[in-house]
C-alpha positions in Angstrom: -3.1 -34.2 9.2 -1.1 -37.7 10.2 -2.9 -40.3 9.9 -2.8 -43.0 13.2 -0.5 -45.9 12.2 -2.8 -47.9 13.7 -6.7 -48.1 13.7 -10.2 -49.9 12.9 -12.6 -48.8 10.2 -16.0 -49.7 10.9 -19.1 -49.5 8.2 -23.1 -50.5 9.3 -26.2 -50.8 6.4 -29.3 -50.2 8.0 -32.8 -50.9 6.8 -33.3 -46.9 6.6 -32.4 -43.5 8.6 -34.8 -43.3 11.0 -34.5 -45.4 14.7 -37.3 -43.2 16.1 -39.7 -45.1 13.3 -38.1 -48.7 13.7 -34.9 -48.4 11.3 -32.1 -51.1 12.6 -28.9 -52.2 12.3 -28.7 -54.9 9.9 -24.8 -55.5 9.3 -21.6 -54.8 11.1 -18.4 -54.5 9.1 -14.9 -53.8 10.6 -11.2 -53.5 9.3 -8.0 -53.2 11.6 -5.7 -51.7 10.0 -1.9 -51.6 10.4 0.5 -49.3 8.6 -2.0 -48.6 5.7 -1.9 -52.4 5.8 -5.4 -54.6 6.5 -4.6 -57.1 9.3 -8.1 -58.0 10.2 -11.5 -58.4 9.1 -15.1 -58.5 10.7 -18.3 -58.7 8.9 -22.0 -59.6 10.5 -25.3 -60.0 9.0 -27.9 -59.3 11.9 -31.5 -60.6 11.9 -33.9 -58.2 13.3 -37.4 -59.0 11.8 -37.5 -56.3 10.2 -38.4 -56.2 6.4 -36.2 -54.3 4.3 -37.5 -51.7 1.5 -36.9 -52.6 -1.7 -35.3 -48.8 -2.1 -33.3 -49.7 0.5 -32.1 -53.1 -0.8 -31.0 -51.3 -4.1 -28.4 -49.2 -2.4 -26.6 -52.2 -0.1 -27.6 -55.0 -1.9 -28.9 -56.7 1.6 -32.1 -58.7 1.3 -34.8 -59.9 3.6 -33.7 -63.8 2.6 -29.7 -63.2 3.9 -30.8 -62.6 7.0 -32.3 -65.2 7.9 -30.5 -67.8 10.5 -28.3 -64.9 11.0 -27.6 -63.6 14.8 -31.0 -61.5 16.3 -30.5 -58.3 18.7 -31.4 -58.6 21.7 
């Protein structure tokens, strides 16, 4: 398989697996990528009053306190 020589990588943490009970979107990450080189870089913490498990917090490391004064959704 070849692999693009150009493309974007993207990576979301959530506050759990499950939308249909309330789960969210809590940070965007992005990474063009250029001839296996990085040539950009996007990353955004997203504040969506939600409280984050503790369980949760342990596998990304995001907690309730960086997310405040971050953006809201809509």
């Amino acid at each position: 398989m070849r692999v693009p020589d150009r493309y974007v990588a993207l990576d979301v943490e959530t506050t759990g697996f499950s939308p249909q009970n309330g789960d969210r979107v809590i940070e965007i990450g992005a990474v063009a990528i250029e001839n296996q080189c990085i040539i950009a870089k996007f990353s955004s913490l997203i504040d969506v009053d939600k409280m984050i498990p503790w369980q949760v917090q342990q596998v990304h490391g995001i907690t309730n306190e960086m997310l405040y004064g971050e953006p809201k959704t809509g």
